[in-house]
Structures are given as C-alpha cells and as structure tokens.
N, CA, C and O atoms as CSV, one atom per row, in Angstrom:
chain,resi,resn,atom,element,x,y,z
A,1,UNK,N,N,-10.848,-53.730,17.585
A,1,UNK,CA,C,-9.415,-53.866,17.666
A,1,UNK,C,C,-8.936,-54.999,16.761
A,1,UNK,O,O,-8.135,-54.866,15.836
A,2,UNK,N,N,-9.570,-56.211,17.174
A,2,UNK,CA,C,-9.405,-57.284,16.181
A,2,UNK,C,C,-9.338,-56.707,14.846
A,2,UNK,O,O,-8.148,-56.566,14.565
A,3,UNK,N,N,-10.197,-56.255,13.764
A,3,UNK,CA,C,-10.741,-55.813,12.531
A,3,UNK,C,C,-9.123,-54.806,12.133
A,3,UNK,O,O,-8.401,-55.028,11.160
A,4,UNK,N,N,-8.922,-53.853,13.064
A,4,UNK,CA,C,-8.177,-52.912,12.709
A,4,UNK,C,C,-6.831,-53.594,12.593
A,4,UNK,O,O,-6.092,-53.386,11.630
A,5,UNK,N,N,-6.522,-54.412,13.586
A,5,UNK,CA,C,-5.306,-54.856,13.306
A,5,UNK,C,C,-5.115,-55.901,12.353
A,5,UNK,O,O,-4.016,-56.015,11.811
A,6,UNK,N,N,-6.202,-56.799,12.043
A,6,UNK,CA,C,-6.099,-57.589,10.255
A,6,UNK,C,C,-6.108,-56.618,9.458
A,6,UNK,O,O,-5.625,-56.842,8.348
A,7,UNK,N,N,-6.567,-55.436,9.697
A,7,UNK,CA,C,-6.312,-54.403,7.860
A,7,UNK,C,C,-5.044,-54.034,8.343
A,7,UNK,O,O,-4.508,-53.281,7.530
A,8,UNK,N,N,-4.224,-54.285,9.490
A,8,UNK,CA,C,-2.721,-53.654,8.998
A,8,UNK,C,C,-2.085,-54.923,8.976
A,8,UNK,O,O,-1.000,-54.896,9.557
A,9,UNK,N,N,-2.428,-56.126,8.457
A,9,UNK,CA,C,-1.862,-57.270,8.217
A,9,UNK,C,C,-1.824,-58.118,9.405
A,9,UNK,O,O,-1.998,-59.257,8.972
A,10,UNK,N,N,-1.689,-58.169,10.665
A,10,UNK,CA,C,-1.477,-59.157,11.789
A,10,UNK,C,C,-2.731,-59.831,11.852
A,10,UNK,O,O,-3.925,-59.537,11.923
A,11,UNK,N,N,-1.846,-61.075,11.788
A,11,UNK,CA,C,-2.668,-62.490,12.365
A,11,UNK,C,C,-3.143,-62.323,13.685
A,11,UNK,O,O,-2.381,-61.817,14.508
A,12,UNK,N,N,-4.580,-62.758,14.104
A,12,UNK,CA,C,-4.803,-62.478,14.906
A,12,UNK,C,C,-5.455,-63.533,15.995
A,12,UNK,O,O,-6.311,-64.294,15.544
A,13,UNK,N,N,-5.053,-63.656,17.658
A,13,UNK,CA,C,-5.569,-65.068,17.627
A,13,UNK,C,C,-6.088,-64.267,19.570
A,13,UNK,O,O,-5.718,-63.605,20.540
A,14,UNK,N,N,-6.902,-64.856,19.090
A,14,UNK,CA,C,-8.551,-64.256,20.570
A,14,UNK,C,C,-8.259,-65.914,21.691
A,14,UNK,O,O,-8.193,-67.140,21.605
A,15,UNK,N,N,-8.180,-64.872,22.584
A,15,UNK,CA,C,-7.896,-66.116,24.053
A,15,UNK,C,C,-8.616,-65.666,25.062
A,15,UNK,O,O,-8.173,-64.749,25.755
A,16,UNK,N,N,-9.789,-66.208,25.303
A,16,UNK,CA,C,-11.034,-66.210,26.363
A,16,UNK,C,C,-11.078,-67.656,27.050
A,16,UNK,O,O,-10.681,-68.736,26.613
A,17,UNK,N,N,-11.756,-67.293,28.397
A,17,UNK,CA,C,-12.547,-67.971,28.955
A,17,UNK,C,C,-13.699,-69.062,28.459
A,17,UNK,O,O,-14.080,-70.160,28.864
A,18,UNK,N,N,-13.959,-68.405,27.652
A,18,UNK,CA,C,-15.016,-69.295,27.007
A,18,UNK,C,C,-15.030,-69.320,24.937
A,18,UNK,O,O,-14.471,-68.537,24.170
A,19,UNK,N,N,-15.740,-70.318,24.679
A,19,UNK,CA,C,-16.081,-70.054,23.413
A,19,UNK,C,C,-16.585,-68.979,22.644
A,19,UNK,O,O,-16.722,-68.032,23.419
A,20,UNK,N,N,-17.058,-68.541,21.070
A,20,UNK,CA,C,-18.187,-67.644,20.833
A,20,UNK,C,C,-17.458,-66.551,21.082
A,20,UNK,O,O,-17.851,-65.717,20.266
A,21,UNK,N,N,-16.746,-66.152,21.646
A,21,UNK,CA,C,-16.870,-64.242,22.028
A,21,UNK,C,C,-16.828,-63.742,20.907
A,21,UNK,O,O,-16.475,-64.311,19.874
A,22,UNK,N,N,-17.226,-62.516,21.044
A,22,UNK,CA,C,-17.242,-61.601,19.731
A,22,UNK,C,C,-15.675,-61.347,19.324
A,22,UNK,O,O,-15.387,-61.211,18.135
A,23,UNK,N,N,-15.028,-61.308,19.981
A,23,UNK,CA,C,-13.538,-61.600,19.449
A,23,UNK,C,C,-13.532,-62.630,18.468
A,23,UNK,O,O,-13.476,-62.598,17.238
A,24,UNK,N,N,-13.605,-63.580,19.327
A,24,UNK,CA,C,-13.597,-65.009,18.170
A,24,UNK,C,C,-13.771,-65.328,17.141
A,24,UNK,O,O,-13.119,-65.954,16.305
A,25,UNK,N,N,-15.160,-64.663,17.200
A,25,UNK,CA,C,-15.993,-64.765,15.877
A,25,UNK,C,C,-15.474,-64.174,14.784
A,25,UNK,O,O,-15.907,-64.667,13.743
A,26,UNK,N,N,-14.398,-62.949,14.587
A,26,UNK,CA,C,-13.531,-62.114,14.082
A,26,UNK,C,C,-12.514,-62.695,13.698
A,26,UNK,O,O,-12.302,-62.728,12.486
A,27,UNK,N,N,-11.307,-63.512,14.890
A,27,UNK,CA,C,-9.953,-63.466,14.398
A,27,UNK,C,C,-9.551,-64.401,13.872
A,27,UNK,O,O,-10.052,-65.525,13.837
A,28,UNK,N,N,-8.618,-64.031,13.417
A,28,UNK,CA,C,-8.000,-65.840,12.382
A,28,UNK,C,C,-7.996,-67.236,13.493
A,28,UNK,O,O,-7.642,-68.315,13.020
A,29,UNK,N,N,-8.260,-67.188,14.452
A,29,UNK,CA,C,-7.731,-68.463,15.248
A,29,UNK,C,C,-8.283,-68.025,17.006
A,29,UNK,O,O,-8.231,-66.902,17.508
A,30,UNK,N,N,-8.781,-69.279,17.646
A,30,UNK,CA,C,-8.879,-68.582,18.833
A,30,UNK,C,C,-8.228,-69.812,20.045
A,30,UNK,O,O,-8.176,-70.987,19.680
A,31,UNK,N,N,-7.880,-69.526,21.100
A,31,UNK,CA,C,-7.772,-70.721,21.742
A,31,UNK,C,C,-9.110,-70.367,23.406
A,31,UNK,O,O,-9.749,-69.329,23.578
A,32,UNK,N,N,-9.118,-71.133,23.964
A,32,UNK,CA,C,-10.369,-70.960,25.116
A,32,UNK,C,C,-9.355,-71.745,25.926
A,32,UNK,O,O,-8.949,-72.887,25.712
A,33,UNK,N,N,-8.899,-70.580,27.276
A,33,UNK,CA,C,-8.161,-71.319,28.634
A,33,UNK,C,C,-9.109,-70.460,29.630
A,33,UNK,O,O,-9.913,-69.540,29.480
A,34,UNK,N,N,-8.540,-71.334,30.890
A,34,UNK,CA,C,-8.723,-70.647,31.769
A,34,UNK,C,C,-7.788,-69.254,32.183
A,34,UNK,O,O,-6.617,-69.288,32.563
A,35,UNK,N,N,-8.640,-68.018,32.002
A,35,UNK,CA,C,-7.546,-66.663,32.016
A,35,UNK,C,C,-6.747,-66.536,33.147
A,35,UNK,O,O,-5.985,-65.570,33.094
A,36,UNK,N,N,-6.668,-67.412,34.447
A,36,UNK,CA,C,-5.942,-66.708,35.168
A,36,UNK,C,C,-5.030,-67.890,35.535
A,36,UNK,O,O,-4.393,-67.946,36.587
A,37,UNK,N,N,-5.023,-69.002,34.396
A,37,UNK,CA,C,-3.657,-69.843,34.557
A,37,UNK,C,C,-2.698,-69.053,34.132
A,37,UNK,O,O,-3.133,-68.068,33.535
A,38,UNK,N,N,-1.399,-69.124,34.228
A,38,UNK,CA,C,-0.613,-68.588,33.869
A,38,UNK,C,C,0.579,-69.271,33.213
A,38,UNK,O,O,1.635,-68.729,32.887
A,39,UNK,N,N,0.236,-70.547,33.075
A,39,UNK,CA,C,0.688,-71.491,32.630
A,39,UNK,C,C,0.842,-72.025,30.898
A,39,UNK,O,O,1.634,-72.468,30.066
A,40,UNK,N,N,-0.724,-71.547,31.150
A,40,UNK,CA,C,-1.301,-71.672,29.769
A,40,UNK,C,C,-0.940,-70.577,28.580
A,40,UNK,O,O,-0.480,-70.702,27.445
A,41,UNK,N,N,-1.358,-69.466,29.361
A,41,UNK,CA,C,-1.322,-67.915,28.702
A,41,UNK,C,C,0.170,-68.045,28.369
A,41,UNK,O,O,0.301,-67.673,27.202
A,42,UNK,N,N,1.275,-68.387,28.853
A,42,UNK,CA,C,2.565,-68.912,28.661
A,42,UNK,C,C,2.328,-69.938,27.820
A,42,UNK,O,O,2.469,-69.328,26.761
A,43,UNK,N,N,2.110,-70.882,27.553
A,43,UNK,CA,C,2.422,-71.858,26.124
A,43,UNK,C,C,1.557,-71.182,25.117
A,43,UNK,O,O,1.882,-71.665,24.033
A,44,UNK,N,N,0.669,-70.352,24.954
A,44,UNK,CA,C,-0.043,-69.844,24.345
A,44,UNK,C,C,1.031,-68.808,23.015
A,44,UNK,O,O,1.165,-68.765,21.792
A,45,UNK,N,N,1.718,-67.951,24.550
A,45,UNK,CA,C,3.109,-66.689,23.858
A,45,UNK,C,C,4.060,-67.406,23.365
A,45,UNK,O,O,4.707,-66.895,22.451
A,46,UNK,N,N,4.355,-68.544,23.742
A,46,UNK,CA,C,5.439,-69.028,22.954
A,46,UNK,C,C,5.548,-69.925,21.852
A,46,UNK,O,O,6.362,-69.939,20.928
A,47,UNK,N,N,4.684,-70.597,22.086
A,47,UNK,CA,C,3.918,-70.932,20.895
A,47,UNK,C,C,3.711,-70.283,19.593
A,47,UNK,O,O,3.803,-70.899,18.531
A,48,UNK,N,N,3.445,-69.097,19.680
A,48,UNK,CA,C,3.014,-68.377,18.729
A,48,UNK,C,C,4.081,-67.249,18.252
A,48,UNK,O,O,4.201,-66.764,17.127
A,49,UNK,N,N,4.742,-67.000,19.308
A,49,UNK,CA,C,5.856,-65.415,19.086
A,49,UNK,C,C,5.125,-64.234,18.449
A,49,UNK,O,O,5.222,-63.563,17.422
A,50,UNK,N,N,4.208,-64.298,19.731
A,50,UNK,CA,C,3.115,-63.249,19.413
A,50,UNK,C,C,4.394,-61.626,18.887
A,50,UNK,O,O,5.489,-61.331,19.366
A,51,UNK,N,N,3.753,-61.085,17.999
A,51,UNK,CA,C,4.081,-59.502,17.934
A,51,UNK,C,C,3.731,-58.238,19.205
A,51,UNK,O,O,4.352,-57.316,19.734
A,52,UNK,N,N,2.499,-58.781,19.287
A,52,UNK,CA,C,1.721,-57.644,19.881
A,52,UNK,C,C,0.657,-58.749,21.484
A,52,UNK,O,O,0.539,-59.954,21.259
A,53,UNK,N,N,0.176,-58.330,22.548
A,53,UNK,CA,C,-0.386,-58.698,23.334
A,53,UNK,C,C,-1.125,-58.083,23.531
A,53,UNK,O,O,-0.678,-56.938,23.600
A,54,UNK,N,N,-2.616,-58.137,23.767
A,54,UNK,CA,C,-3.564,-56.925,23.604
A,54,UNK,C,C,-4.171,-57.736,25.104
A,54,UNK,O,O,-4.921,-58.642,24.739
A,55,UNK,N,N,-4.060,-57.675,26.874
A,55,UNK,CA,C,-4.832,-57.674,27.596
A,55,UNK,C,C,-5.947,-56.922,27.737
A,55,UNK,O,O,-5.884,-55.694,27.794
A,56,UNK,N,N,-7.504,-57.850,27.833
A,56,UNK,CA,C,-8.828,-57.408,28.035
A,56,UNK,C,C,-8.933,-56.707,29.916
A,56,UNK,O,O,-8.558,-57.424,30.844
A,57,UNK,N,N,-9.134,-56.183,30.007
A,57,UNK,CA,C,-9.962,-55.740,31.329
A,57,UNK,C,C,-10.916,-56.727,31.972
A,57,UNK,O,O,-12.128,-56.881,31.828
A,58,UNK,N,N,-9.960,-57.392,32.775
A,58,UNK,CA,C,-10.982,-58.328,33.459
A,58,UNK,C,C,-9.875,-59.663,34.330
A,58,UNK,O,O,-8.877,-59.624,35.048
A,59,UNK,N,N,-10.735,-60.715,33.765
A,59,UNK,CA,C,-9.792,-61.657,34.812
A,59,UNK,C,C,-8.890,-62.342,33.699
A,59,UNK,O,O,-9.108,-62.971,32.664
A,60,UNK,N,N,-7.915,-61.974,34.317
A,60,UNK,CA,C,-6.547,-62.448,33.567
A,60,UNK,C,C,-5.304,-62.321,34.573
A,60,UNK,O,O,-5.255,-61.597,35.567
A,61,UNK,N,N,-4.252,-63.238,34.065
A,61,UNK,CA,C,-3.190,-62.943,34.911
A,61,UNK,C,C,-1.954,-61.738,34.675
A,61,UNK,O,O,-0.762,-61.943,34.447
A,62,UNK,N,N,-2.571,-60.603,34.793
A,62,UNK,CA,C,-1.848,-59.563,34.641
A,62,UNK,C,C,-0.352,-59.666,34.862
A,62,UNK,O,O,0.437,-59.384,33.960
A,63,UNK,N,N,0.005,-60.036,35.961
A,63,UNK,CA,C,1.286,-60.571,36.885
A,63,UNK,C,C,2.224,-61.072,35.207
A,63,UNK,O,O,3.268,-60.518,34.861
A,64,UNK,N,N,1.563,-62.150,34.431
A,64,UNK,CA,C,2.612,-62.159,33.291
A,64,UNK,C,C,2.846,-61.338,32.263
A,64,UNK,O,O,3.592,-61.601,31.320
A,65,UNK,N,N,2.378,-60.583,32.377
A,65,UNK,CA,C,2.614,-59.594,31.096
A,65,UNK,C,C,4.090,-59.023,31.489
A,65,UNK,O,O,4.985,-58.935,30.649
A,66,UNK,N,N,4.272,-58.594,33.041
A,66,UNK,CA,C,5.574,-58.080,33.536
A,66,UNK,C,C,6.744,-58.973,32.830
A,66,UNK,O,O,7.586,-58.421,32.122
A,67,UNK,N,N,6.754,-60.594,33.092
A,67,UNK,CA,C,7.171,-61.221,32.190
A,67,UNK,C,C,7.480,-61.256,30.958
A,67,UNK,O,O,8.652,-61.344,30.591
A,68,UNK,N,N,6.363,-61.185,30.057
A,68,UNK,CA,C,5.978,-60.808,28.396
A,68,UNK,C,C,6.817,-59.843,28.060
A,68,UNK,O,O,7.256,-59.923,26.913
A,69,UNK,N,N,7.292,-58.664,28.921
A,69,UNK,CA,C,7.838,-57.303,28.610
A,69,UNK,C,C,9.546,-57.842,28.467
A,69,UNK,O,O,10.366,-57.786,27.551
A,70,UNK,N,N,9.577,-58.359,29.827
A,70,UNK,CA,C,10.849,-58.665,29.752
A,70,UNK,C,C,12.070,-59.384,28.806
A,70,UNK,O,O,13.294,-59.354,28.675
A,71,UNK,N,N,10.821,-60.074,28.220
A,71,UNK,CA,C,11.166,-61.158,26.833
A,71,UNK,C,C,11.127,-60.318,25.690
A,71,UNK,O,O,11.610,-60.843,24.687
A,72,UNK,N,N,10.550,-58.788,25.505
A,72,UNK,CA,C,10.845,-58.136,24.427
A,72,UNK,C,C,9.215,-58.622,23.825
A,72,UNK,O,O,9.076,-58.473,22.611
A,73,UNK,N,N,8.166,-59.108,24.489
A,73,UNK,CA,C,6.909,-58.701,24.080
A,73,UNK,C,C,6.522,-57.579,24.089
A,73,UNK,O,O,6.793,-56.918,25.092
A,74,UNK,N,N,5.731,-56.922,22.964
A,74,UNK,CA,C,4.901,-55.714,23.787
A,74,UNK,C,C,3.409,-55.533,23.840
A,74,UNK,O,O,2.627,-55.314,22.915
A,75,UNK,N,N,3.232,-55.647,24.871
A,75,UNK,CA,C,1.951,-55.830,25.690
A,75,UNK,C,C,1.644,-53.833,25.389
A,75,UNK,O,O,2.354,-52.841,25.558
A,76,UNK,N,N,0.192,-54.060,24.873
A,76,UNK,CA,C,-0.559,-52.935,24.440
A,76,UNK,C,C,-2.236,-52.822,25.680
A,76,UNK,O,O,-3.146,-53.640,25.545
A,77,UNK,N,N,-2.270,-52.141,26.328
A,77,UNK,CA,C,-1.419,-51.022,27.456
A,77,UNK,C,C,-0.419,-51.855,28.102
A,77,UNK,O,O,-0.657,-53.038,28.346
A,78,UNK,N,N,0.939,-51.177,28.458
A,78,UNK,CA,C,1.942,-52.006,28.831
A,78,UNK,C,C,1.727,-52.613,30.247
A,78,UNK,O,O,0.776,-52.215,30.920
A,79,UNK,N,N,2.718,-53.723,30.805
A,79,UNK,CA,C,1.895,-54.515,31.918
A,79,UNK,C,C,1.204,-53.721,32.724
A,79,UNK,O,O,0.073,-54.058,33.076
A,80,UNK,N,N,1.881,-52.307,33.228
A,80,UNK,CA,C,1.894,-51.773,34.419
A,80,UNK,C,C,0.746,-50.922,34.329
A,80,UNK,O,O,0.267,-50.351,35.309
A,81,UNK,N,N,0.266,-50.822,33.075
A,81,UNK,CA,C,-1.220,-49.798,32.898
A,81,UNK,C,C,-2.276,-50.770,32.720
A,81,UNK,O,O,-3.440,-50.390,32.593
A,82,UNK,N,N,-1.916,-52.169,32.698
A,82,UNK,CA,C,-3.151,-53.204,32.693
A,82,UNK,C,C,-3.012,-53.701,33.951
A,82,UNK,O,O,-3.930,-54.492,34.168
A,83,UNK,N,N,-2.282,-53.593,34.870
A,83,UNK,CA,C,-1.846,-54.230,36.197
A,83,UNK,C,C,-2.916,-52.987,36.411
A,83,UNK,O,O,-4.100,-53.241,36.629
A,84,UNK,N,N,-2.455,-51.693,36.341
A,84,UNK,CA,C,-3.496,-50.665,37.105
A,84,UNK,C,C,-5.135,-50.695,36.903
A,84,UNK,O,O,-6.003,-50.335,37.698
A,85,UNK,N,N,-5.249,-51.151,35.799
A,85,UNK,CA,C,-6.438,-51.054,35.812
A,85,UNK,C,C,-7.563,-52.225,35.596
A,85,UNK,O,O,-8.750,-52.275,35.277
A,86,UNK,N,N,-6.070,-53.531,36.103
A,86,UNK,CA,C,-7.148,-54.757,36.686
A,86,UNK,C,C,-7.255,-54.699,38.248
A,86,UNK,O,O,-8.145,-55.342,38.804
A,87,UNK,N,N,-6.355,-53.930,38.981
A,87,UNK,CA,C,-5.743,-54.070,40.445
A,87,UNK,C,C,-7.198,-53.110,40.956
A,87,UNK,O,O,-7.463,-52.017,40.456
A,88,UNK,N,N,-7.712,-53.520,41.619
A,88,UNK,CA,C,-8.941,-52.052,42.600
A,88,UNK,C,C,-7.928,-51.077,43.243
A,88,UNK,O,O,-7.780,-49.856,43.180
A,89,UNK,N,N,-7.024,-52.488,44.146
A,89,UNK,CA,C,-6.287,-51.853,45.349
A,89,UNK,C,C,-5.473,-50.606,44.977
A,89,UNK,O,O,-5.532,-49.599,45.683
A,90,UNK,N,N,-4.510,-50.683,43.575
A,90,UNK,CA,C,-3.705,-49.934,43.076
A,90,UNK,C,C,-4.111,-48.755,42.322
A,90,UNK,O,O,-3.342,-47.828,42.069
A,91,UNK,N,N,-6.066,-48.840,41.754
A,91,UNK,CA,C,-6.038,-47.615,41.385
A,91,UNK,C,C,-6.447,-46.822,42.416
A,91,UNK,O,O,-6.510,-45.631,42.114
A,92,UNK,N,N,-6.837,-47.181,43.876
A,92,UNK,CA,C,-7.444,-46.698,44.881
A,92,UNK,C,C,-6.235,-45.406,45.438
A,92,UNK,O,O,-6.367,-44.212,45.708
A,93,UNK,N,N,-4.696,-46.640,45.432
A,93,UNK,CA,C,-3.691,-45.619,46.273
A,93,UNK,C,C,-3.383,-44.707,45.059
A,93,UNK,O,O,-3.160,-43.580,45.502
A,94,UNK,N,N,-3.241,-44.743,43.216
A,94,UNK,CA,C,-3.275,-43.894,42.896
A,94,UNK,C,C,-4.121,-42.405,42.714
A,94,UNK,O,O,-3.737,-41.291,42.358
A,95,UNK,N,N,-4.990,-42.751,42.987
A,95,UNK,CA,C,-6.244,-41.913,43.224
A,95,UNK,C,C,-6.009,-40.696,44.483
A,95,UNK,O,O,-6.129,-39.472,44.436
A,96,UNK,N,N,-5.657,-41.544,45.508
A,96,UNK,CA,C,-5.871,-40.757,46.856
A,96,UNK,C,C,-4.350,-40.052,46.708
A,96,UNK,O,O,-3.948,-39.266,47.565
C-alpha cells in the first residue's frame, strides 16, 4: 500500500506502535505512538493535513476516525468498516 501510493505521488508517513515495521522501512517519514492514544493519533492528523488515512487492523483507536470523517478526512476503509472490523462484538451482531 505504502509503495503504491508513492508511485501516485503521496507522501507517506507510517504510525506504529513500535519502531522497524515494514511500513517504516518504506515511507517517507514515520512517527512511533502508542495506537490507542487518541490524543496523539490527533496531533499526528493535524499536524500533517493528512490527504488520505489508511487504518491497520488491529489496536488502534478506531472511535477517531468517526472524527477524521467529520473534518473532511478520508479514512480508507471508512471509519465504520474499520470500526467493523476492529469491533469482535459488532461483527458478531452483523453476522447473526
């Protein structure tokens, strides 16, 4: 994802948990927070006036992306399809 989106020109900047990820190692810039501040992931977006938000599957604070949207970010799957498929509980009741 990283790779594809530098050949269509976007700067690209990798935000993990930790150092090293294979993201990292790829994008123009990376920062390392803790993913489920939400504090951070916020000075992070504004900071930057990201274009695009690409949430990983995993631990992150999904809850802001609803935010992100509202500000005219666009979060790629949008909040509510990364909310679904970080949530257990929510893909359980969609399921049944």
């Amino acid at each position: 994802m990283v790779i594809a989106m530098q050949r269509l020109g976007q700067y690209v900047i990798a935000v993990d948990n930790y150092e090293n990820t294979p993201t990292m190692q790829v994008a123009h810039e990376f920062k390392v927070i803790h993913m489920l501040d939400g504090a951070s992931l916020d000075i992070i977006v504004e900071k930057h006036n990201l274009d695009f938000i690409v949430p990983e599957a995993g631990s992150i604070r999904e809850q802001c992306f609803y935010g992100y949207e509202k500000r005219w970010y666009k979060a790629i799957p949008s909040a509510k399809a990364a909310n679904f498929t970080m949530n257990r509980k929510a893909k359980w009741r969609l399921s049944t």
